[in-house]
Backbone and ligand atoms as CSV (ligand in chain L), in Angstrom:
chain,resi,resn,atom,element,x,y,z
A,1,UNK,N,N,-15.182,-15.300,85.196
A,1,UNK,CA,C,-13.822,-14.747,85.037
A,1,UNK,C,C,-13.229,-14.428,86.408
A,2,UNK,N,N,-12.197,-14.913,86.700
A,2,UNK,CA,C,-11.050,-15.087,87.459
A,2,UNK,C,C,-10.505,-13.239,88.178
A,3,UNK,N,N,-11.297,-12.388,89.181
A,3,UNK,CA,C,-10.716,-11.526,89.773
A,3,UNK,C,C,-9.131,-10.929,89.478
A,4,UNK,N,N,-8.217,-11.717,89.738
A,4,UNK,CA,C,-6.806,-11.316,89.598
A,4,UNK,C,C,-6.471,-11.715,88.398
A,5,UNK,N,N,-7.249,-12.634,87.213
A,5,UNK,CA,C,-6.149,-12.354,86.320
A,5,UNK,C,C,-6.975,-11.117,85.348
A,6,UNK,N,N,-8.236,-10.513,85.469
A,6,UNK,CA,C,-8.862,-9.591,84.894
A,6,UNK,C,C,-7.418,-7.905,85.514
A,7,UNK,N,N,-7.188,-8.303,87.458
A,7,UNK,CA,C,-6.239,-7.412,87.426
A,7,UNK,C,C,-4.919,-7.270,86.650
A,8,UNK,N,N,-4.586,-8.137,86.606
A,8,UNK,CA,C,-3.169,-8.596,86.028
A,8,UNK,C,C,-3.598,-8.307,84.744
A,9,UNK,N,N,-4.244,-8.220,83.599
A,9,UNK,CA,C,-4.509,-8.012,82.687
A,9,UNK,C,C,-4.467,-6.647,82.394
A,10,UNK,N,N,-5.235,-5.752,83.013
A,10,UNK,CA,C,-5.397,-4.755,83.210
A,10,UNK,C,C,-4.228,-4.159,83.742
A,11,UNK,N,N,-3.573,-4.406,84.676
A,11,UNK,CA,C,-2.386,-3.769,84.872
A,11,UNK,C,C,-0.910,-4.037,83.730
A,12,UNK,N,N,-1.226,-4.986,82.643
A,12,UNK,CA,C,-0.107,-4.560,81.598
A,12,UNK,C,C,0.069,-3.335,81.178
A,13,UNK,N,N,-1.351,-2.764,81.291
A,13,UNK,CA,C,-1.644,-1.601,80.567
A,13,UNK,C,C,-0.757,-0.073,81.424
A,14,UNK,N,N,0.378,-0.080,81.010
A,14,UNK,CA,C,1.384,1.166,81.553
A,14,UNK,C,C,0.673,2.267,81.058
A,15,UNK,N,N,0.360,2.918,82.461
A,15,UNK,CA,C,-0.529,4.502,82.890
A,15,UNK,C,C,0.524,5.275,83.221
A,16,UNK,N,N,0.246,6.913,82.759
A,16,UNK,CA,C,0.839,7.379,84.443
A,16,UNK,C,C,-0.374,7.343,85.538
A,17,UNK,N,N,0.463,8.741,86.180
A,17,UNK,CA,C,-0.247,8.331,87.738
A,17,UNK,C,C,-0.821,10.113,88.152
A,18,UNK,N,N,-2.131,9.829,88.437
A,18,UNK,CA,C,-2.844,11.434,88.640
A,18,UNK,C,C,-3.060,11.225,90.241
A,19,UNK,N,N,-2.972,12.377,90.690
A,19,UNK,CA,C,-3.939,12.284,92.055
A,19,UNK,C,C,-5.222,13.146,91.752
A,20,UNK,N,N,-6.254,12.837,92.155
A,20,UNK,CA,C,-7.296,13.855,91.977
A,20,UNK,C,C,-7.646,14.728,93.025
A,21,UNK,N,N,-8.101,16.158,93.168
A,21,UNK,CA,C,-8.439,17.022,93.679
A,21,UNK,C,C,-9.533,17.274,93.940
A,22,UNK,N,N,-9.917,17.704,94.653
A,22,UNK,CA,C,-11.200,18.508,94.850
A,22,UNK,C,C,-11.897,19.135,96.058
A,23,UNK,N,N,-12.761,19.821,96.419
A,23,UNK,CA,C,-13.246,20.917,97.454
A,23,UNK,C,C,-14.106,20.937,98.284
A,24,UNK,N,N,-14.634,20.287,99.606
A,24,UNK,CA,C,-16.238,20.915,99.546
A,24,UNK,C,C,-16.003,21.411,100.876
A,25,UNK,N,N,-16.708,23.312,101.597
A,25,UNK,CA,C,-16.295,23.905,102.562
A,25,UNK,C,C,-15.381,24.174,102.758
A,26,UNK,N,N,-14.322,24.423,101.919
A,26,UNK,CA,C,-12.923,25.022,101.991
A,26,UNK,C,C,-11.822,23.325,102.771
A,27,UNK,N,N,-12.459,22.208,102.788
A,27,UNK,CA,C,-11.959,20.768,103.074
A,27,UNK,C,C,-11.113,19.835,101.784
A,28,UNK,N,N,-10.142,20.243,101.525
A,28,UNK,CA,C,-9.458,19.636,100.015
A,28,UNK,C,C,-9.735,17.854,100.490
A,29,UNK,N,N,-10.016,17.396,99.417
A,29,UNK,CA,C,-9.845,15.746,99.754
A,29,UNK,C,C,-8.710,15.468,98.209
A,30,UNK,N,N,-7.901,14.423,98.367
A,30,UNK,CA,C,-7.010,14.086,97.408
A,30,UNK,C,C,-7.760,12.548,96.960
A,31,UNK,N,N,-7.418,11.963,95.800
A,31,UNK,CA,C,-6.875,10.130,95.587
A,31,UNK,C,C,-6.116,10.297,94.152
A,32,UNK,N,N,-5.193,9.019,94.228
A,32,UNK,CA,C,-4.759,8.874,93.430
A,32,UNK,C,C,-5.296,8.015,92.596
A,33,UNK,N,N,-5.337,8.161,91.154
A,33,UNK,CA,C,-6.417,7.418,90.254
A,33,UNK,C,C,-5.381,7.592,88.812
A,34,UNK,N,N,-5.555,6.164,88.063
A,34,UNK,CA,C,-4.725,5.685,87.053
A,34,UNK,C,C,-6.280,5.664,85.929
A,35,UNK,N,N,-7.291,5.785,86.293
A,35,UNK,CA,C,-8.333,5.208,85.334
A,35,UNK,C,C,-8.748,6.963,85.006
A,36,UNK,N,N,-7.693,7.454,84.135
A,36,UNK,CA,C,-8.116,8.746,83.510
A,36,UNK,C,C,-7.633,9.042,82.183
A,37,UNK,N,N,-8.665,9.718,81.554
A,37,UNK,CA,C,-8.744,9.699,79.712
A,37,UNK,C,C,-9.058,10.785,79.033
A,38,UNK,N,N,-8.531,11.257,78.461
A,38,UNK,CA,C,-9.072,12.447,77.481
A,38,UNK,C,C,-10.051,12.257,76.730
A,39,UNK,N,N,-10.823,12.799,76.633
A,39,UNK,CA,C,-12.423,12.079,75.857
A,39,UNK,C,C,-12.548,12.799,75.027
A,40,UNK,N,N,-12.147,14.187,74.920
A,40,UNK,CA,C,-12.624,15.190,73.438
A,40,UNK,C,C,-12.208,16.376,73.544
A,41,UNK,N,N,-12.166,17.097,72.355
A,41,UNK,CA,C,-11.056,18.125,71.929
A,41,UNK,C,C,-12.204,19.553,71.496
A,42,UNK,N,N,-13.279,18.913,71.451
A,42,UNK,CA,C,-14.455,19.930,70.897
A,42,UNK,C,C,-15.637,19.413,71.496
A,43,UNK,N,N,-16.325,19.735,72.464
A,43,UNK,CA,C,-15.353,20.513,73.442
A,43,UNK,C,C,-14.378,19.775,74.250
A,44,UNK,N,N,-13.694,20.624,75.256
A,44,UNK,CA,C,-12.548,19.933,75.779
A,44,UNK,C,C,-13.260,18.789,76.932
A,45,UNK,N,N,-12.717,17.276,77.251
A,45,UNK,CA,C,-13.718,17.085,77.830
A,45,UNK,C,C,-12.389,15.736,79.084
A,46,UNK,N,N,-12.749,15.479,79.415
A,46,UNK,CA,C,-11.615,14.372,80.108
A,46,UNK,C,C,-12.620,13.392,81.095
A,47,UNK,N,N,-12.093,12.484,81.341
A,47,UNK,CA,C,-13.465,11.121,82.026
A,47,UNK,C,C,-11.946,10.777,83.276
A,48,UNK,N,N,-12.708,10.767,84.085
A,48,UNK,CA,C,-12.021,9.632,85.422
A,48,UNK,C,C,-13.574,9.083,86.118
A,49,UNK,N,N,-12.509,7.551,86.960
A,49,UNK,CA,C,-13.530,6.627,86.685
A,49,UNK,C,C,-13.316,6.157,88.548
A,50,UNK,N,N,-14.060,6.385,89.246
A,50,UNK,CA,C,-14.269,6.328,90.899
A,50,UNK,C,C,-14.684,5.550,91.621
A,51,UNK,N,N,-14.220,4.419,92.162
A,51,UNK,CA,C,-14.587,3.286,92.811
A,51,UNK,C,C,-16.086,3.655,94.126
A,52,UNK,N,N,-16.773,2.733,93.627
A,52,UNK,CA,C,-18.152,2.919,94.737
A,52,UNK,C,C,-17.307,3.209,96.329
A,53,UNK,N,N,-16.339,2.287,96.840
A,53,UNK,CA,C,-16.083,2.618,98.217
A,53,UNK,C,C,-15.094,4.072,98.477
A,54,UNK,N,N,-14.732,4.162,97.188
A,54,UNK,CA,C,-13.993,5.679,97.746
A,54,UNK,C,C,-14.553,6.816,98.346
A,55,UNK,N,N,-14.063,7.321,98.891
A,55,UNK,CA,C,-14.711,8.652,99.878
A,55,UNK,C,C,-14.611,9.479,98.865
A,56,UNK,N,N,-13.777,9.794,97.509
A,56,UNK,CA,C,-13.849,10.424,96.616
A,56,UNK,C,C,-15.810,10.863,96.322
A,57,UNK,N,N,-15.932,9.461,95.803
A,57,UNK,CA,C,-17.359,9.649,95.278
A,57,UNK,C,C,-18.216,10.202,95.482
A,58,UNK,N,N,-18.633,10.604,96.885
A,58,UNK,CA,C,-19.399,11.515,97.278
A,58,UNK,C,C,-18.999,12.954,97.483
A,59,UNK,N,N,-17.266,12.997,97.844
A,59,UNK,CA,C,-16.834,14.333,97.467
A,59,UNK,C,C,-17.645,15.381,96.419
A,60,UNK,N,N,-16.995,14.408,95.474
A,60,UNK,CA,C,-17.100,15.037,93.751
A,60,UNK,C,C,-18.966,15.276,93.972
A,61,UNK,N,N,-19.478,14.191,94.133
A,61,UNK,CA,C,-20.917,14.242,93.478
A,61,UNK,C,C,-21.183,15.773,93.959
A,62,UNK,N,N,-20.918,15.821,95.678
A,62,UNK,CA,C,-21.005,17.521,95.978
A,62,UNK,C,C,-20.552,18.686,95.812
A,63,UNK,N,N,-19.224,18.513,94.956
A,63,UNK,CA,C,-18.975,19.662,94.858
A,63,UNK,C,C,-18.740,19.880,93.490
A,64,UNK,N,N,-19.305,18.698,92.572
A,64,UNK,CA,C,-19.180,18.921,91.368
A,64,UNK,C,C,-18.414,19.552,90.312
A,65,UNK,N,N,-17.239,19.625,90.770
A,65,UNK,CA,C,-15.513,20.146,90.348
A,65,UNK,C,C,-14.330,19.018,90.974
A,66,UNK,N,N,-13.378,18.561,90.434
A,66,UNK,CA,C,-12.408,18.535,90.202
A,66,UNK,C,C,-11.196,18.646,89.422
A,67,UNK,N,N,-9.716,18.527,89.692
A,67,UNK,CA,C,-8.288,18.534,89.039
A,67,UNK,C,C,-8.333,17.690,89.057
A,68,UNK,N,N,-7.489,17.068,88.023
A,68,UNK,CA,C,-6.225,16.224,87.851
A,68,UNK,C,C,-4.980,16.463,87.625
A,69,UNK,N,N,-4.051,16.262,88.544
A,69,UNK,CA,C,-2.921,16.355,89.150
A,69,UNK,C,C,-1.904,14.814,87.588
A,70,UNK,N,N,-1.397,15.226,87.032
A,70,UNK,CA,C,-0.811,14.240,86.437
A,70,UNK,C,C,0.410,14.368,87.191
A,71,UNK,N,N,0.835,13.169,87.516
A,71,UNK,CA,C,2.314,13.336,88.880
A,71,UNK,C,C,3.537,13.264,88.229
A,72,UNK,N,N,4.429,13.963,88.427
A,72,UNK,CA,C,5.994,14.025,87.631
A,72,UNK,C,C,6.965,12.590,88.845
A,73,UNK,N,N,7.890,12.553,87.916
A,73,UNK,CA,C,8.486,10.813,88.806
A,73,UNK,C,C,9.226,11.114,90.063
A,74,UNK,N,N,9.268,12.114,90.410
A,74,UNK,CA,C,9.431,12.522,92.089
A,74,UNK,C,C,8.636,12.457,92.575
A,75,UNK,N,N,7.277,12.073,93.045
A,75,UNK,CA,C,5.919,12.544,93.491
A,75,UNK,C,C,5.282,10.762,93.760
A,76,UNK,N,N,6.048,10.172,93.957
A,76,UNK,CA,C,5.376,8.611,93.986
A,76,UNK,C,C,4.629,7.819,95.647
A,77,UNK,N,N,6.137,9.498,96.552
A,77,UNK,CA,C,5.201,9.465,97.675
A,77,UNK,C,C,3.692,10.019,98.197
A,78,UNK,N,N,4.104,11.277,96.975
A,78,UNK,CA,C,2.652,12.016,96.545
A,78,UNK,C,C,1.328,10.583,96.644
A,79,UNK,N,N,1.426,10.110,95.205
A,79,UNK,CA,C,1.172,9.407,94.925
A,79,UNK,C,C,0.737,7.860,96.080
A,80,UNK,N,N,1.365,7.328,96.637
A,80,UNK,CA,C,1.092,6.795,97.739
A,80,UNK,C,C,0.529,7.017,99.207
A,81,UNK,N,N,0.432,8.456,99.365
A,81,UNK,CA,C,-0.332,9.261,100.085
A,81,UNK,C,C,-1.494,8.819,99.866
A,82,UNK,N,N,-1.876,9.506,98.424
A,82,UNK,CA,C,-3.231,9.540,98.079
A,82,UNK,C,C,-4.122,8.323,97.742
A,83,UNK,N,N,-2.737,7.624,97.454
A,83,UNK,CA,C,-3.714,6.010,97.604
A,83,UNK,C,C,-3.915,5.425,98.953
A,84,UNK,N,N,-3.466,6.064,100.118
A,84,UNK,CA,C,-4.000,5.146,101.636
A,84,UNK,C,C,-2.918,4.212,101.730
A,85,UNK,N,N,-1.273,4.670,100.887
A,85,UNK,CA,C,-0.821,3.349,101.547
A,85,UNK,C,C,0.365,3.733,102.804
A,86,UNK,N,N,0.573,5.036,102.863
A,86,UNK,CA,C,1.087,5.456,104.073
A,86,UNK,C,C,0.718,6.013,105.264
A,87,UNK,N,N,1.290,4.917,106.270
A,87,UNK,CA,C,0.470,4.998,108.040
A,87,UNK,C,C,0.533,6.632,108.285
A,88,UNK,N,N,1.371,7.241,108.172
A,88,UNK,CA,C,2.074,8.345,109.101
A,88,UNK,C,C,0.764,9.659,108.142
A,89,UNK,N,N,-0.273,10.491,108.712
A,89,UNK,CA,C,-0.799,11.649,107.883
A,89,UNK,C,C,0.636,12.463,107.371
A,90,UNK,N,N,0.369,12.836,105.639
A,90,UNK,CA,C,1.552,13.857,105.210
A,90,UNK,C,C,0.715,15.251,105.505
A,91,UNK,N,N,1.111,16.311,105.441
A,91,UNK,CA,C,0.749,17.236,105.760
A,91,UNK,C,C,0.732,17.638,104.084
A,92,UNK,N,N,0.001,17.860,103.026
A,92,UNK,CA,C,0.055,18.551,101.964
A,92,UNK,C,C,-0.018,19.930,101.784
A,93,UNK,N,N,0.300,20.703,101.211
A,93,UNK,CA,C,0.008,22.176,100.644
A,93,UNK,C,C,-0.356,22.188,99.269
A,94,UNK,N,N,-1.538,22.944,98.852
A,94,UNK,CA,C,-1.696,23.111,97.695
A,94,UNK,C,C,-1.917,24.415,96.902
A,95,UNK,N,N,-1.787,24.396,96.037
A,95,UNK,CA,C,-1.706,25.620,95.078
A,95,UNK,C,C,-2.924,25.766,94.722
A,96,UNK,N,N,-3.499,27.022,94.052
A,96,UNK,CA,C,-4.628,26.966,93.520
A,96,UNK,C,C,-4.862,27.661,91.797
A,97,UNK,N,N,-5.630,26.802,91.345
A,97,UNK,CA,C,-5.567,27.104,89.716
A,97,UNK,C,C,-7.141,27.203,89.372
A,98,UNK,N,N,-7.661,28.176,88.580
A,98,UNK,CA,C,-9.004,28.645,88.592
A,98,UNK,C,C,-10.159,28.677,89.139
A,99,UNK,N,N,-9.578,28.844,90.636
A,99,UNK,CA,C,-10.170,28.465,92.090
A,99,UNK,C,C,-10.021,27.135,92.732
A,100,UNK,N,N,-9.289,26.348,92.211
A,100,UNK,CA,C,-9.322,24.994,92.482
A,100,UNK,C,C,-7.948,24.598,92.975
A,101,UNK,N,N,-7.697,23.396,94.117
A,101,UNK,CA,C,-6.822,23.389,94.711
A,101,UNK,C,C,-5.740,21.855,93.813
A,102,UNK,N,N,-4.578,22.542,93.868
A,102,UNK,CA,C,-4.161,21.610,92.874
A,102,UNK,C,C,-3.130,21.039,93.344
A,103,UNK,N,N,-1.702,20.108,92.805
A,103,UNK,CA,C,-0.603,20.010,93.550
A,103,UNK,C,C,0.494,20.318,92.716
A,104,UNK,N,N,1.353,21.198,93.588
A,104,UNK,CA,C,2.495,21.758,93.197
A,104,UNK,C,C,3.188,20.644,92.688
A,105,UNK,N,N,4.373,20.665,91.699
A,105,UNK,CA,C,5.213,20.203,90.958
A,105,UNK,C,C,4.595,18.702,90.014
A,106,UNK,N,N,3.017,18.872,89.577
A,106,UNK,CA,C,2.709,18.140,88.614
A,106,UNK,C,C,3.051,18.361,87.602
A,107,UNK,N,N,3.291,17.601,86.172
A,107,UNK,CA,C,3.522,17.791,85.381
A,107,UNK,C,C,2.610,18.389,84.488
A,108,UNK,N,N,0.912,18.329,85.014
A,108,UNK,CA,C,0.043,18.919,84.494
A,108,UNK,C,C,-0.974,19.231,85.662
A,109,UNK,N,N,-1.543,20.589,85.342
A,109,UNK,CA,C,-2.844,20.542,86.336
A,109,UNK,C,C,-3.839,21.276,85.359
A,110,UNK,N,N,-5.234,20.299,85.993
A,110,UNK,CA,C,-6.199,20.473,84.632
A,110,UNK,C,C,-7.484,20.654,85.435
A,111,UNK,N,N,-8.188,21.444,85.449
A,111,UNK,CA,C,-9.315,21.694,86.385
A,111,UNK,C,C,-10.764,21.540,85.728
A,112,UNK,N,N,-11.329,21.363,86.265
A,112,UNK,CA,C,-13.090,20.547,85.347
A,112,UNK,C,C,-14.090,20.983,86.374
A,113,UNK,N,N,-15.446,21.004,85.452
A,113,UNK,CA,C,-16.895,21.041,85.979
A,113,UNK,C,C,-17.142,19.731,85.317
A,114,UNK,N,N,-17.828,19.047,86.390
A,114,UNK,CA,C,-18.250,17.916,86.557
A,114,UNK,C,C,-19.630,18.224,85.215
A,115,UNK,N,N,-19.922,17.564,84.102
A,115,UNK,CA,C,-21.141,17.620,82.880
A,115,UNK,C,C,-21.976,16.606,82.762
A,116,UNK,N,N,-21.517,15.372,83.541
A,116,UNK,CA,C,-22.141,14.182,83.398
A,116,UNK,C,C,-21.487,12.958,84.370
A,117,UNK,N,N,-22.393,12.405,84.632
A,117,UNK,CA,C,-21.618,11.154,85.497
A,117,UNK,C,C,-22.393,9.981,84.979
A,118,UNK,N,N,-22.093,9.064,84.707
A,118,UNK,CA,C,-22.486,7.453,84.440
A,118,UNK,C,C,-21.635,6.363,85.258
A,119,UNK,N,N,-23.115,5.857,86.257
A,119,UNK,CA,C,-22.658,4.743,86.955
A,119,UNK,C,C,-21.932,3.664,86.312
A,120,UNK,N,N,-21.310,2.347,86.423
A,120,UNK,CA,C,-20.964,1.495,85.553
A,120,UNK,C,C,-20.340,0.830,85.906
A,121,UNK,N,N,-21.271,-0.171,86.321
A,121,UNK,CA,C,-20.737,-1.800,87.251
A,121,UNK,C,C,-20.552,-1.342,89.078
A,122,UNK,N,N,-19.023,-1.391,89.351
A,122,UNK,CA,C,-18.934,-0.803,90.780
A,122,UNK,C,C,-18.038,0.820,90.725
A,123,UNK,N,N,-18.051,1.214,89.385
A,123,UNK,CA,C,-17.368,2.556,89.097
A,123,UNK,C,C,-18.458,3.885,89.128
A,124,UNK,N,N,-17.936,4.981,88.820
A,124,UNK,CA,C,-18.645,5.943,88.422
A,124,UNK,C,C,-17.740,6.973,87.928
A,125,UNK,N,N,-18.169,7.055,86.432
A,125,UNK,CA,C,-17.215,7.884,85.399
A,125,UNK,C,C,-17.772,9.465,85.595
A,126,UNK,N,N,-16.952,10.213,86.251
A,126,UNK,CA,C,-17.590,11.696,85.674
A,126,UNK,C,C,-16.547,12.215,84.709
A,127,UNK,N,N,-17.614,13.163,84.265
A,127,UNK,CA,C,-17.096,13.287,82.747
A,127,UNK,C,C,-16.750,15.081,82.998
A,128,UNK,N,N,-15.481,15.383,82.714
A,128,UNK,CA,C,-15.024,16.898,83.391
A,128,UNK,C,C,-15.139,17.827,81.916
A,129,UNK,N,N,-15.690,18.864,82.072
A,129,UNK,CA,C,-15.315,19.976,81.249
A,129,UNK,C,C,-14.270,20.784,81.540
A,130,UNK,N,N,-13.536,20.956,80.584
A,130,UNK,CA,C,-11.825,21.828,81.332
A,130,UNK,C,C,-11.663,23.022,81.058
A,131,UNK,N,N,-11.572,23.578,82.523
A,131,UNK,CA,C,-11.681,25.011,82.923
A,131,UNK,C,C,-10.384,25.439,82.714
A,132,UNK,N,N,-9.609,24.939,83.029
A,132,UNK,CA,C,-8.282,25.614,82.909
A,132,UNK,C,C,-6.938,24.631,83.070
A,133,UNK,N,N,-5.751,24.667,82.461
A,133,UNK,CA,C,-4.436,23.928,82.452
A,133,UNK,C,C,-3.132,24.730,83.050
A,134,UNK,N,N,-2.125,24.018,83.781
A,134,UNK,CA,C,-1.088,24.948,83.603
A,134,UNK,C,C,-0.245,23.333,83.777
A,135,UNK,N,N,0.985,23.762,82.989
A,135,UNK,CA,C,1.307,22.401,82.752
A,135,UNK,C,C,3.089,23.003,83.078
A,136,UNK,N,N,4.189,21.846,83.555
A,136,UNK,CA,C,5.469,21.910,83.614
A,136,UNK,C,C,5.995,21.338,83.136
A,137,UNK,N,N,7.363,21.367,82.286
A,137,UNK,CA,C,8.905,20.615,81.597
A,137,UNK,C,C,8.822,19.268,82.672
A,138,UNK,N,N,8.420,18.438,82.849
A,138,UNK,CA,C,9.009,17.321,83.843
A,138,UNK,C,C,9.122,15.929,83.168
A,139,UNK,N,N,9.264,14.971,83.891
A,139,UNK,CA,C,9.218,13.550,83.567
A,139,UNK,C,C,7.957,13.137,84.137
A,140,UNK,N,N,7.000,12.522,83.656
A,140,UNK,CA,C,6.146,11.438,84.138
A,140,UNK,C,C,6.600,9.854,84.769
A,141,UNK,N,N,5.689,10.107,86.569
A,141,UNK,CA,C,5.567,9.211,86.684
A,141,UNK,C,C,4.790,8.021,85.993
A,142,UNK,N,N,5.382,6.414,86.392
A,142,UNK,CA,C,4.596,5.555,85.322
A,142,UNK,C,C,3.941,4.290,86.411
A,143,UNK,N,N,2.871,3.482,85.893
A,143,UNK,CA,C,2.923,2.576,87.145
A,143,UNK,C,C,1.930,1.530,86.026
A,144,UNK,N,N,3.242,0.340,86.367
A,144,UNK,CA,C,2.979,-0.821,85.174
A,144,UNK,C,C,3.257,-1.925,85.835
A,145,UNK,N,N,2.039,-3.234,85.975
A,145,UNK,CA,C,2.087,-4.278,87.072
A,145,UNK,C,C,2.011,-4.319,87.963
A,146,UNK,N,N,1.271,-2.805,88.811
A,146,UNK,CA,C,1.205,-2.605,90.368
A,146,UNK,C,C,2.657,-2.093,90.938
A,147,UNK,N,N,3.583,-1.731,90.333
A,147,UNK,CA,C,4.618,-1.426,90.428
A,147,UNK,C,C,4.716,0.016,89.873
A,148,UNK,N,N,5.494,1.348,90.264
A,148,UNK,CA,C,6.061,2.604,90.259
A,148,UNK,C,C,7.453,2.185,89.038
A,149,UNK,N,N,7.195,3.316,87.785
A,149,UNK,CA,C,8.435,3.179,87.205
A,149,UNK,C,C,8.771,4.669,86.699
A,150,UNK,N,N,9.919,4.942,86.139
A,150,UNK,CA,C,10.456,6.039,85.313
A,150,UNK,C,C,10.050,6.012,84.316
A,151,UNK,N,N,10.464,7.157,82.804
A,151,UNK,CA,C,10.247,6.368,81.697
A,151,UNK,C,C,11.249,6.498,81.086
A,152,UNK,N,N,11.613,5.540,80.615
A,152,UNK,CA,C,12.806,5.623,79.900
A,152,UNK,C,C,12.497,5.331,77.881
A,153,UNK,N,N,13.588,5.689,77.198
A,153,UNK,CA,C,13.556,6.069,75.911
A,153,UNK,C,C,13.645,4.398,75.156
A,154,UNK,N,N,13.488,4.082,74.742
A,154,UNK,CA,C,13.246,2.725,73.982
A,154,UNK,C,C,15.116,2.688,73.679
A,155,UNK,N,N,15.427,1.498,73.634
A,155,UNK,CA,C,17.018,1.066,72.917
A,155,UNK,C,C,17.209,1.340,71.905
A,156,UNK,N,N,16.526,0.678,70.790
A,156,UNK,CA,C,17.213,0.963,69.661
A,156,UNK,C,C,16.339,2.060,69.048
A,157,UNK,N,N,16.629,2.901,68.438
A,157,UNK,CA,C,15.620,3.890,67.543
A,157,UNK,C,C,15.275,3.210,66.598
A,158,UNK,N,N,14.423,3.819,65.971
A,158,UNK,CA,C,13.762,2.934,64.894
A,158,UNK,C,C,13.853,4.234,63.701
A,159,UNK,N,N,14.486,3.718,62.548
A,159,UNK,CA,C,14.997,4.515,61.120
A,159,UNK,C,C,13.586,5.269,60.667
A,160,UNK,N,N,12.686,5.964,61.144
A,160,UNK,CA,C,11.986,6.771,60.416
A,160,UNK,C,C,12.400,8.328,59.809
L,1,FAD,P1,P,-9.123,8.095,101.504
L,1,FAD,O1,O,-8.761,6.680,101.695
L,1,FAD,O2,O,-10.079,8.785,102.383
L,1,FAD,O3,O,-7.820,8.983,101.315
L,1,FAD,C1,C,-6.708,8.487,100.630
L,1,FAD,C2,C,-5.483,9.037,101.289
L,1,FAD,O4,O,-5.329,10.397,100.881
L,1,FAD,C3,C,-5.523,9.014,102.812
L,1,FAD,O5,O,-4.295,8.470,103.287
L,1,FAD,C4,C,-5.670,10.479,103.182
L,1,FAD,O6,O,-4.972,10.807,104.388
L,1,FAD,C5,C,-5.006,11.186,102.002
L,1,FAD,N1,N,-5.560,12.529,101.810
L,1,FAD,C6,C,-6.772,12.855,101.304
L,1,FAD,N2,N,-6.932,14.191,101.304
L,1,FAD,C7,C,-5.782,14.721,101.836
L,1,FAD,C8,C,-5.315,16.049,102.084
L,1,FAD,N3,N,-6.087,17.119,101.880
L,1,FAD,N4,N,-4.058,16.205,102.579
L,1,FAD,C9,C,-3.247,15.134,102.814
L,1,FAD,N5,N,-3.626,13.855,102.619
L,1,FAD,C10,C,-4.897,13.647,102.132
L,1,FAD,N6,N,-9.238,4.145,92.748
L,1,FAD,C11,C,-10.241,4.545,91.926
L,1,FAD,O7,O,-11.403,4.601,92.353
L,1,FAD,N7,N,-10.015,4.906,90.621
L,1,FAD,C12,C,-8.764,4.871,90.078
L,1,FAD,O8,O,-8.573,5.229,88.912
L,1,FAD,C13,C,-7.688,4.443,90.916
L,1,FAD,N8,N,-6.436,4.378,90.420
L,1,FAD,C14,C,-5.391,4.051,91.239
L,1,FAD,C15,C,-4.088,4.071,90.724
L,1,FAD,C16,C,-3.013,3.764,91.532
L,1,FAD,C17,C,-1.611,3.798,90.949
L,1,FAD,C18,C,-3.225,3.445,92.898
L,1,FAD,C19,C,-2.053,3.135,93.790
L,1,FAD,C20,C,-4.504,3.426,93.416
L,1,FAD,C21,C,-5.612,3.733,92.599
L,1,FAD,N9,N,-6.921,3.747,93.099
L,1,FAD,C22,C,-7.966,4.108,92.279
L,1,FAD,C23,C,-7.203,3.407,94.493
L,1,FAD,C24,C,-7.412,4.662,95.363
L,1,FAD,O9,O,-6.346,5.596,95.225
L,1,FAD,C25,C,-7.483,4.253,96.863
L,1,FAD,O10,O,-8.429,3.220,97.027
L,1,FAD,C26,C,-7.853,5.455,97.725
L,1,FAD,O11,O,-7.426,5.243,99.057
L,1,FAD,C27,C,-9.329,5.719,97.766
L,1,FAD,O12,O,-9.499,7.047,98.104
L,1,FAD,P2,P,-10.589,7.631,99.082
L,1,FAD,O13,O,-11.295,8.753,98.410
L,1,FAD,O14,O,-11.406,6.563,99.715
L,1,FAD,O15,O,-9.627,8.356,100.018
């Protein structure tokens, strides 16, 4: 199987867009990550999924906590920060939510103890227990085809 069209496949699939958080020595590290899921309601549980070369990966393994930052549709530079695609360092500030450092004007911030991790292929899923939420009125950013979008309301309604 064919590399880019497994991407292209995969990118039909319209996400929003999280940056992830996390701590070790009072050193915040950020990335932005689309491969995140709610996994369970009893208990509360949420999965993001961490590329072997990210510097993330060894973050987390040590400090065994992170957020997820779900990004509102102002935040795309946020967002491009944290993916490595802008030359210039941004200077971030962050807030903090049940000791954990989070980013101001997300539409959600959701904080976890790391319960489990499973390697898988060139990923590694840790699996968060959720410590705490504080969530805002905003719009979600969206990112569909490798491309940044708004969301907008469908045309026609549909008679239910
Ligand atoms: P680095 O490359 O070390 O850092 C990333 C950037 O964040 C750097 O520019 C750095 O300066 C900045 N940064 C980090 N901490 C701070 C801070 N405290 N203050 C200010 N700036 C800081 N990869 C995955 O593994 N899983 C995914 O689910 C995933 N989804 C993605 C979704 C989208 C929409 C995009 C655009 C990318 C996604 N990526 C994903 C790719 C991932 O974001 C990049 O490969 C990222 O650069 C890897 O992060 P890293 O930990 O190696 O961080």
């Amino acid at each position: 199987m064919d590399d880019r069209k497994f991407r292209n496949a995969m990118g039909n699939f319209a996400t929003g867009v999280t940056v992830i958080t996390t701590e070790v020595a009072g050193d915040v590290h950020g990335m932005t990550a689309n491969a995140f899921m709610s996994l369970s309601i009893e208990p509360k549980l949420v999965v993001i999924s961490i590329g072997e070369n990210a510097h993330m990966l060894e973050i987390i393994k040590t400090s065994q906590k992170y957020a997820v930052n779900i990004l509102s549709e102002n935040q795309q530079e946020l967002s491009m920060n944290f993916a490595g695609q802008i030359k210039e360092e941004k200077e971030v500030s962050f807030d903090i939510l049940g000791g954990q450092p989070v980013l101001n004007g997300a539409l959600a911030q959701v904080t976890c103890e790391v319960v489990n991790e499973y390697v898988e292929g060139d990923h590694t899923l840790f699996i968060g227990k959720v410590t705490d939420i504080h969530l805002e009125d905003l719009e979600p950013l969206v990112f569909f085809k490798g491309k940044y979008r708004s969301l907008q309301p469908v045309k026609k309604a549909m008679n239910v």
